[in-house]
PAPAKOL-543112 format. One line per 3 residues: number of its first residue (from 1); their letters; for each residue x, y, z of C-alpha. Coordinates in nm, 2 decimals, always signed. Layout:
BEGIN
NUM> A> X/Y/Z; ... $
END
This chain:
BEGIN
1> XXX> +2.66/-3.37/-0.13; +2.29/-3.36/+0.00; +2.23/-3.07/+0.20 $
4> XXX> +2.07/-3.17/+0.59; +1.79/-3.03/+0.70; +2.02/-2.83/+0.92 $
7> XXX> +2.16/-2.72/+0.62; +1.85/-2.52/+0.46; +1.83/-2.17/+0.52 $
10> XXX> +1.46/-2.00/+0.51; +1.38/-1.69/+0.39; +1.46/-1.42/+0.70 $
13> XXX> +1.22/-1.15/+0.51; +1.05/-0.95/+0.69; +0.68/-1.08/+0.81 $
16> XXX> +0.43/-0.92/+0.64; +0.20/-0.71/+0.90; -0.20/-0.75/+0.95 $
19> XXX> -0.40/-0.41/+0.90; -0.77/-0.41/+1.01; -0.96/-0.21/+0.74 $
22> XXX> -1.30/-0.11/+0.72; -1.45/+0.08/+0.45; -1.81/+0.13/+0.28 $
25> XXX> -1.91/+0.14/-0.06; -2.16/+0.28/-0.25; -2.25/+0.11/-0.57 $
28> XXX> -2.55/+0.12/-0.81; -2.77/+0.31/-0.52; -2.69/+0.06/-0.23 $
31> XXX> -2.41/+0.05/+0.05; -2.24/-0.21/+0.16; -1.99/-0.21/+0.50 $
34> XXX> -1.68/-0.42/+0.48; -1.45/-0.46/+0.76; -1.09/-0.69/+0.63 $
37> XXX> -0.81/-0.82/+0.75; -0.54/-0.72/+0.49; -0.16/-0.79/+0.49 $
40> XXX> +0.15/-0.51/+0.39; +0.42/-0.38/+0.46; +0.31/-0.07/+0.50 $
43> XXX> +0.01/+0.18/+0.45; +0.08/+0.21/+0.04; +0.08/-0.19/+0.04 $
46> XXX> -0.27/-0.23/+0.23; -0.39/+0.03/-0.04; -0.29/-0.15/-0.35 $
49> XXX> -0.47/-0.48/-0.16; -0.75/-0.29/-0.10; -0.78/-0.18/-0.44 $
52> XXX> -0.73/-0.54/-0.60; -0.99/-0.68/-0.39; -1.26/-0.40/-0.51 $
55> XXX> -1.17/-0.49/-0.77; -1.23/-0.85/-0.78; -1.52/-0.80/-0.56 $
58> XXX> -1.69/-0.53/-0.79; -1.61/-0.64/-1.11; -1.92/-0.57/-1.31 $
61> XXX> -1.95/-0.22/-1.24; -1.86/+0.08/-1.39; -1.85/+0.31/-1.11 $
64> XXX> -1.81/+0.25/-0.74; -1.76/+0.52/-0.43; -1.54/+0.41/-0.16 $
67> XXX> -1.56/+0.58/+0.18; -1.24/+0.47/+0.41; -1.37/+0.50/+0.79 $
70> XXX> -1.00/+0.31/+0.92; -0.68/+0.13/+0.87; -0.51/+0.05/+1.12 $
73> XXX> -0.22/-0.20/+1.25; -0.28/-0.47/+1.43; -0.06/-0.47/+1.71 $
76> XXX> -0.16/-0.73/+1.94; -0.15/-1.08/+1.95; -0.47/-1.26/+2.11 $
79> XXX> -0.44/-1.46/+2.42; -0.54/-1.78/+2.32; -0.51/-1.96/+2.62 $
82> XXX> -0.87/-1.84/+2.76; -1.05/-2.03/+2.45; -0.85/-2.29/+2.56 $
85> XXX> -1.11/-2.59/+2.67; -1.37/-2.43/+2.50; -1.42/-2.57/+2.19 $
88> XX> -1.35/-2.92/+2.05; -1.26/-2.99/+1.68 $
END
């Protein structure tokens, strides 16, 4: 028998939580400030993200030097009622 969309159970994991990080790296004599929105669990999560996207992002070189200035949790929601009216698609 079909199940009813009634039926279907989602996954009840738990939400994955938004970290505001912002770091500077020094690569080949030039800096370069990033500040990301990245998505973990927990602290050791947001690291490993981190490190994949240097990765991805500095791919070609051999050394890189990354300075950490925050990472922090993102607590609140936005109130997005006051953009309300404001823009039109």
């Amino acid at each position: 028998m079909a199940e009813s969309w009634e039926d279907v159970t989602w996954d009840q994991g738990r939400p994955l939580k938004e970290w505001a990080v912002e770091y500077t790296v020094a690569v080949d004599g030039e800096e370069y400030h990033h500040l990301n929105i990245l998505f973990g669990e927990d602290e050791s999560a947001v690291q490993k993200s981190l490190l994949d996207e240097l990765r991805q992002t500095y791919v070609r070189n051999e050394r890189i030097d990354v300075t950490l200035h925050r990472m922090e949790e993102i607590k609140e929601t936005p109130n997005a009622d006051i953009f309300e009216g404001c823009f039109t698609p």
